[in-house]
C-alpha positions in Angstrom: 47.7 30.7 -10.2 45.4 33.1 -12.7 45.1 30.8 -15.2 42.4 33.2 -17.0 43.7 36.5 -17.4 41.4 38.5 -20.1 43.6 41.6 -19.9 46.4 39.3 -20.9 48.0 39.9 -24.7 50.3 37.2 -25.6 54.0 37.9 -26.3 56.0 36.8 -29.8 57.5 33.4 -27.8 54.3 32.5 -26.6 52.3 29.4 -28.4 48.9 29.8 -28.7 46.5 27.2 -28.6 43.3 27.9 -29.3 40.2 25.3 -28.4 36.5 24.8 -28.6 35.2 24.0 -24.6 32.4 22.5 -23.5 31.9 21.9 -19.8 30.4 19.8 -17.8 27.1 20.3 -16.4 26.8 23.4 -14.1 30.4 24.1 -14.6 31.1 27.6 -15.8 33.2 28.2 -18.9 35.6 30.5 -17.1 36.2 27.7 -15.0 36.8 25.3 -17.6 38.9 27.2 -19.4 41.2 27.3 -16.1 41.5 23.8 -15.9 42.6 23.3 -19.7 44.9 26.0 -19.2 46.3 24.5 -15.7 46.5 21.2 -16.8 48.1 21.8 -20.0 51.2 23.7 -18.2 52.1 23.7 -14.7 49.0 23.9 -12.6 46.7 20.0 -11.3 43.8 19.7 -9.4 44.5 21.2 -6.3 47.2 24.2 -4.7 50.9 22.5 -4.2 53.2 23.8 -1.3 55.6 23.0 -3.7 54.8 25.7 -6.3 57.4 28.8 -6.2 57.1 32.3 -7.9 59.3 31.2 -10.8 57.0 28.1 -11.8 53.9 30.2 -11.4 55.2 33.1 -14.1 55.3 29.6 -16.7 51.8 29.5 -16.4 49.6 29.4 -19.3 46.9 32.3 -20.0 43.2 31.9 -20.9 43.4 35.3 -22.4 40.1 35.1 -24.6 36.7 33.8 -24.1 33.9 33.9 -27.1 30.9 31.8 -26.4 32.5 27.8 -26.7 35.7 29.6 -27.9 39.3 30.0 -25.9 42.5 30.6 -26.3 45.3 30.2 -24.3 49.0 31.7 -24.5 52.1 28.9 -23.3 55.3 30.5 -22.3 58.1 28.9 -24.6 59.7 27.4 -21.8 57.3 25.6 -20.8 58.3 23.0 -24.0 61.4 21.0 -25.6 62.9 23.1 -28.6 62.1 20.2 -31.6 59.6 17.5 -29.4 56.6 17.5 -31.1 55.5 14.3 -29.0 56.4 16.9 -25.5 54.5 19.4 -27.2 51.5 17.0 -27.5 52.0 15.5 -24.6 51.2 19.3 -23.0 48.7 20.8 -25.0 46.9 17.7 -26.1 47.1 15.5 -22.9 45.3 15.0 -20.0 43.2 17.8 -20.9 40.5 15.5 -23.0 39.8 13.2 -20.1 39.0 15.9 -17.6 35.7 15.4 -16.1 35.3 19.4 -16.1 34.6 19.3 -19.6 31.9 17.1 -21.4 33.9 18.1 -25.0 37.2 19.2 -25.9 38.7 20.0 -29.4 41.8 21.8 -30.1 40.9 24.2 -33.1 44.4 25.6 -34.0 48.0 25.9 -32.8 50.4 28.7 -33.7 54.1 28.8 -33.0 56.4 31.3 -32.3 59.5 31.6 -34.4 62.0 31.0 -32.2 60.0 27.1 -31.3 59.8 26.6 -35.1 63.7 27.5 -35.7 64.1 24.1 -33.9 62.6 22.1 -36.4 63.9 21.1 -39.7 61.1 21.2 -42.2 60.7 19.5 -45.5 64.7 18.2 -46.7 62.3 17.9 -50.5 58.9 20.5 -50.5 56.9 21.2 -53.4 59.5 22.6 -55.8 61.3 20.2 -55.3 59.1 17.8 -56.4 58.5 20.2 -59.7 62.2 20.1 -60.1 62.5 15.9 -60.1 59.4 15.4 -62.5 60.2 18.6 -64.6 56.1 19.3 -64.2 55.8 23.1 -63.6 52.1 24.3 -64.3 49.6 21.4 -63.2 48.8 19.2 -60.7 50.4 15.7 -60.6 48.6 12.8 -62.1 49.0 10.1 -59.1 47.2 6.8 -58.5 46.6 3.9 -55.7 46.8 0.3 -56.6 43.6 -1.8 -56.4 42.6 -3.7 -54.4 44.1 -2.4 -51.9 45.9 -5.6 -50.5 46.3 -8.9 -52.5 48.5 -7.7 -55.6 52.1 -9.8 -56.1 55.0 -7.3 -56.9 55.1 -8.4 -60.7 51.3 -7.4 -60.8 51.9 -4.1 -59.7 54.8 -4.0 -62.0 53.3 -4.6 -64.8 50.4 -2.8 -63.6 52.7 0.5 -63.0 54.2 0.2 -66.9 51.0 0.6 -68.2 49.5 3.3 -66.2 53.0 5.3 -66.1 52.9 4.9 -69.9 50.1 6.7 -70.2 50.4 9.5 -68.4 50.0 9.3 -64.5 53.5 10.9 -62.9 52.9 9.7 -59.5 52.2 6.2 -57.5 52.2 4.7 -54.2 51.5 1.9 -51.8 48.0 1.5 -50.0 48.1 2.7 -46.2 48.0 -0.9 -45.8 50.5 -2.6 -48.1 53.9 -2.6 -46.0 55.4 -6.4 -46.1 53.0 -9.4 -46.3 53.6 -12.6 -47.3 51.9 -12.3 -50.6 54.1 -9.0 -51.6 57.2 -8.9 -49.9 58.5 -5.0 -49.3 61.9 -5.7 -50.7 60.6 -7.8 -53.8 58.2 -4.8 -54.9 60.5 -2.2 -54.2 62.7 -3.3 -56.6 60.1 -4.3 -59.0 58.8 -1.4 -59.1 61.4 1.2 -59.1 62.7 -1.2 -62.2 59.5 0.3 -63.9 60.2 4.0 -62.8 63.8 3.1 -64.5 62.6 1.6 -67.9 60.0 4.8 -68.3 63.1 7.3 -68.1 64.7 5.0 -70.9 61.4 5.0 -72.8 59.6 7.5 -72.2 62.3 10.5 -70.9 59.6 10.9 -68.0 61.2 10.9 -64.2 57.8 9.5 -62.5 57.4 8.7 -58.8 56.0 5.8 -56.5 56.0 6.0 -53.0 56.6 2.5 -51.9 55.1 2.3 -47.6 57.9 1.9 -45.0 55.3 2.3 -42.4 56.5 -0.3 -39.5 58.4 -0.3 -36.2 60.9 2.9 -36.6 64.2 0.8 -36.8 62.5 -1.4 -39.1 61.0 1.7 -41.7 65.0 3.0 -41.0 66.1 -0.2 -42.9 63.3 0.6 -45.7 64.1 3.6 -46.3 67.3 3.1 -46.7 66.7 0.3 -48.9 64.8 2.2 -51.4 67.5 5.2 -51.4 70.2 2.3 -52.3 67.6 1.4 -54.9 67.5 4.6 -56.5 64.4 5.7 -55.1 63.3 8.9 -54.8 60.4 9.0 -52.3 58.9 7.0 -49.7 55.9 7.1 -47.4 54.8 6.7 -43.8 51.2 6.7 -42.2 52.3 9.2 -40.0 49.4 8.8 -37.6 49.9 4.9 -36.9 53.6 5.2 -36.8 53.9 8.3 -34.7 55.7 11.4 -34.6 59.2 10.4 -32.5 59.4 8.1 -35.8 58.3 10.2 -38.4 61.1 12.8 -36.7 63.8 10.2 -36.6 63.6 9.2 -40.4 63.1 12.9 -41.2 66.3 13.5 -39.2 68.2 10.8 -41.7 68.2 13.3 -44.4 68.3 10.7 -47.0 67.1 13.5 -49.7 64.1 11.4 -50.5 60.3 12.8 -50.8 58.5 12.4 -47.8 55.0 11.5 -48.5 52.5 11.3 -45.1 49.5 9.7 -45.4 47.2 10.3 -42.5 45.6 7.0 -42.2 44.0 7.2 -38.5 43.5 11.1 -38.3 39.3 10.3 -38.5 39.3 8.7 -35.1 40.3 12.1 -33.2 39.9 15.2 -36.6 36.5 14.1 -37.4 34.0 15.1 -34.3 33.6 18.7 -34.3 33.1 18.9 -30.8 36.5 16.9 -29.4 39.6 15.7 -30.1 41.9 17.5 -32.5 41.4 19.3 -36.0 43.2 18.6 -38.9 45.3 21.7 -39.2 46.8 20.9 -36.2 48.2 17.8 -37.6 49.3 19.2 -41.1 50.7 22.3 -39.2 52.7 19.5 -36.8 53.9 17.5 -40.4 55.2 20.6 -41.9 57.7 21.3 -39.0 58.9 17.8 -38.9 59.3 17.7 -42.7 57.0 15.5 -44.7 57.0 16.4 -48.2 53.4 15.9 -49.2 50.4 15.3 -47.2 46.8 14.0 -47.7 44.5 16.6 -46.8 41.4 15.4 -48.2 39.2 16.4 -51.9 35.8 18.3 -50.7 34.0 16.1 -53.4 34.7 12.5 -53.4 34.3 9.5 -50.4 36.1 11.0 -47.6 34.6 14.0 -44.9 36.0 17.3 -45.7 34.4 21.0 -45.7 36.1 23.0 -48.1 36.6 25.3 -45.2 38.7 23.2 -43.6 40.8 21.2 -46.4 41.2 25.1 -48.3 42.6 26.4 -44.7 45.2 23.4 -44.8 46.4 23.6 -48.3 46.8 27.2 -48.3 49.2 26.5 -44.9 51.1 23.8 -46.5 51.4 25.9 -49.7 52.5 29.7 -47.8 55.4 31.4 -47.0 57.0 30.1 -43.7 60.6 31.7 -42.8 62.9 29.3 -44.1 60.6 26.0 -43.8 59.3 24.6 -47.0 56.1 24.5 -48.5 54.2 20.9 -48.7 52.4 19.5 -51.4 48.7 18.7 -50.2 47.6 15.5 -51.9 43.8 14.9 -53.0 42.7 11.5 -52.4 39.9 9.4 -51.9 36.6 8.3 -53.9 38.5 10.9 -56.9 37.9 10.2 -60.9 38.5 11.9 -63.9 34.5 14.0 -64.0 35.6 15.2 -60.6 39.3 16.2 -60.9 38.1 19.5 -62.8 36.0 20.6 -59.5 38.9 19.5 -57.4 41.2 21.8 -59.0 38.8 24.7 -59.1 38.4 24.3 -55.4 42.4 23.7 -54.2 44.4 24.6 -56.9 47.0 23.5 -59.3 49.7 22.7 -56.7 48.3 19.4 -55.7 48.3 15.4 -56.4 45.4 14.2 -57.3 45.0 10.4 -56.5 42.5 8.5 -58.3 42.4 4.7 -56.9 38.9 3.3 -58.0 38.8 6.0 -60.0 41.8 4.8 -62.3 41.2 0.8 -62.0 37.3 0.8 -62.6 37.7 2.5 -66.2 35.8 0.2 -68.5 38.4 0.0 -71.2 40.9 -1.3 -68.3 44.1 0.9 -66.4 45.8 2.6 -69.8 42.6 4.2 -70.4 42.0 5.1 -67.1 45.1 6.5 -67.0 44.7 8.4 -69.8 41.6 9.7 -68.4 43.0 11.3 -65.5 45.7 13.3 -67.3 43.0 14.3 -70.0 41.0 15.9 -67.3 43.5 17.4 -65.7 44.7 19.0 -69.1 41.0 20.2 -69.9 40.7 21.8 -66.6 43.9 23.5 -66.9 43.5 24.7 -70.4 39.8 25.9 -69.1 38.0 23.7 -71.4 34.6 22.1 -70.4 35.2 18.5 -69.5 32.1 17.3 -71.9 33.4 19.2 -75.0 37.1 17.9 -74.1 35.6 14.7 -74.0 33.9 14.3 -77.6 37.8 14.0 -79.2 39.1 11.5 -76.4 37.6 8.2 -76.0 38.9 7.5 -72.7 37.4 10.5 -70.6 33.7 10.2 -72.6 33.9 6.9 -70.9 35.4 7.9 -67.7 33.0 10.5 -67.7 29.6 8.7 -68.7 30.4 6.1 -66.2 31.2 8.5 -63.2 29.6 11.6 -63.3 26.6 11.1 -61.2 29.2 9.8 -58.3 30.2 12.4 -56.0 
C-alpha cells in the first residue's frame, strides 16, 4: 500500500507519531519503518484480496526518515473520537513485538484539533488548584507519609495536624496505600479530611490530601464518591496500574474534585531509551483525559529523569492548549529541603514539590521538617541563598547539614 511516502506532508487531521526504529539484522530501515506504519493502521504481514481503494487511502505515511528517526502521519479516521485505549491499541500495539525490529520506542504523539475536541481535559487544572488553596506565587509545599505502608489512620492523623500546621499545603496517600487491613480506606479518609477541616478552623488555611482510590474502576467509583460526600476536595489514581478506560470513566463523573495521577509503573516501558514508550507520551495522553496534577519526575533526587525530558513535559502540562486546561507537574521522589531550591530553578514555580523521606527523616521530628520545606521554598522564591536563609531558621540549618551531600 505505500506505507513510506517521503514526498508526503501531513494534513491538520492527521496524528503524528513519531518513533525511534531499530531493525532487525539485515533489515533496512525503510523497510522497517513500513511495517510500523502498516501494522499500526490498516496494512499485516502480507497483501489481502480483501483490501479496497477506500481502506488503502486510511493508510498511514512514513513521511520522514533521519538516521533511527521516523515519523509517521494517521488519517483521523482511522481512530475512535475520545478512546485513548483504541488509540493505544493502534499506535502502540503489535508494533513492539514485531520481529522486523530488534527496538522500538514511540518518541512523541501530536494530535490534531479536531481528535482533541473529543476529550474533556482537566474538570480542576492548575488555577484551580491556586484558587482552592489561595497560594498564587510559589510552588505547593506537599508531602508522602512514611513508611510507605504500615501507618493506622489516627497515625496519619495526627501525623497530618502537625505537618499541616506548619506549613506543608499539600498530602497524599503512597502509590501503595489503598485499603488494607491495618488502614481501612474509609476509616482514613475520614480521619484525615477531619484534620483538613480543623486547620480551616485554626489555621484559615484550605490544605489538600489526596487520599488513593486506585482499585478495580467500580470500586475507585465508590471511593471517589465517598470522599466527595466527605468533603474532599481531591483524590488520586496510579493511572498506569489502573488504566486509562478507568482513569476516563472517573474523569467522566465530574465530581469537581482534583485529579492527582501518579505514574507508578511508567519505569517498566518510559525508561529504556531504545523501546517502549517515552514519558511525554503518557503526560500528553493524562492531559486529554483530565488528571489535574501529574508526577513528572525532579532531575535531582532518587528517581531517573534528564532535565531534557522532565522540562519538555512540564512545559506541556503548563502551555496553552485550546480550551483544555493546564496540569500541575508534581516533583517527587528522593526531594528535601537543600534540594528544593535547585528544583525550582530547574522547573519553575508552578509545581508540587513532594518531600517523603525528606520531610519524616528531619532530626528534630515532622513539624520541623515541615517547616523546613516551606523555608526553602520561601528562600528560593525570595532569591536568597539557602545557607544564609538558613543561619536565622533552625529547622532548614538542620535540614540542610544533614542532606546536602545527598543528591
Amino acid at each position: 500500500m505505500g506505507y513510506v511516502d517521503l514526498s508526503y506532508r501531513p494534513g491538520k487531521n492527521d496524528l503524528v507519531c513519531e518513533f525511534r526504529v531499530e531493525p532487525a539484522n539485515s533489515i533496512s530501515i525503510r523497510k522497517a519503518a513500513g511495517a510500523v506504519a502498516g501494522e499500526s493502521s490498516v496494512g499485516t504481514w502480507t497483501d489481502v484480496n480483501t483490501s479496497k481503494p477506500y481502506i488503502k487511502r486510511l493508510a498511514a505515511k512514513v513521511f520522514e526518515i533521519r538516521g533511527n528517526c521516523i515519523r509517521v502521519a494517521y488519517p483521523l479516521e482511522l481512530f475512535e473520537p475520545g478512546n485513548v485505549p483504541q488509540i493505544l491499541s493502534s499506535i502502540a500495539g503489535n508494533i513492539f513485538g514485531m520481529k522486523i525490529v530488534k527496538n522500538l520506542r514511540l518518541e512523541d504523539i501530536h494530535f490534531p484539533k479536531k481528535l482533541m475536541k473529543s476529550f474533556h481535559g482537566p474538570e480542576l487544572g492548575i488555577s484551580d488548584i491556586r484558587k482552592i488553596t489561595k497560594i498564587k506565587n510559589r510552588p505547593l509545599a506537599g508531602t508522602i507519609y512514611k513508611p510507605k505502608l504500615g501507618l493506622n489512620p489516627k497515625e496519619m492523623a495526627d501525623l497530618a495536624y502537625k505537618i499541616y500546621s506548619n506549613g506543608i499545603d499539600f498530602s497524599k496517600d503512597d502509590e501503595n496505600l489503598c485499603s488494607m487491613k491495618f488502614n481501612r480506606f474509609e476509616d482514613r479518609v475520614v480521619k484525615m479530611l477531619d484534620v483538613v477541616d480543623k486547620i480551616k478552623t485554626e489555621h484559615g488555611r484550605n490544605v489538600i490530601y489526596a487520599p488513593n482510590i486506585t482499585a478495580p474502576a467500580q470500586k475507585m467509583l465508590e471511593r471517589a464518591q465517598f470522599v466527595k460526600d466527605h468533603g474532599g476536595k481531591c483524590i488520586m489514581i496510579d493511572i498506569i496500574t489502573s488504566g486509562w478506560s478507568a482513569l476516563q470513566f472517573i474523569r467522566d463523573q465530574n465530581f469537581k474534585m482534583i485529579i492527582h495521577a501518579h505514574r507508578a509503573s511508567h519505569a517498566s516501558f518510559t525508561r529504556n531509551k531504545k523501546q517502549g514508550i517515552r514519558m511525554i507520551v503518557i503526560a500528553k495522553m493524562a492531559r486529554l483525559i483530565g488528571v489535574s496534577s501529574l508526577h513528572t519526575g525532579t532531575v535531582v533526587g532518587k528517581l531517573e529523569g534528564s532535565k531534557q525530558d522532565i522540562s519538555k513535559i512540564d512545559n506541556f502540562l503548563r502551555s496553552d492548549l485550546d480550551r483544555i486546561k493546564k496540569v500541575m507537574p508534581v516533583a517527587s521522589g528522593g526531594l528535601h529541603p537543600a534540594l528544593i531550591p535547585e528544583v525550582i530553578k530547574l522547573l519553575g514555580k508552578d509545581l508540587i514539590i513532594n518531600c517523603g523521606g525528606g520531610l519524616w527523616g528531619h532530626p528534630d521530628g515532622p513539624e520541623s521538617g515541615a517547616k523546613a520545606i516551606r523555608q526553602s521554598i520561601d528562600a528560593s522564591v525570595k532569591k536568597i541563598p539557602l545557607k544564609k536563609y538558613a543561619q536565622t531558621r533552625k529547622e532548614l540549618r538542620l535540614a540542610v547539614e544533614r542532606w546536602s551531600a545527598v543528591k
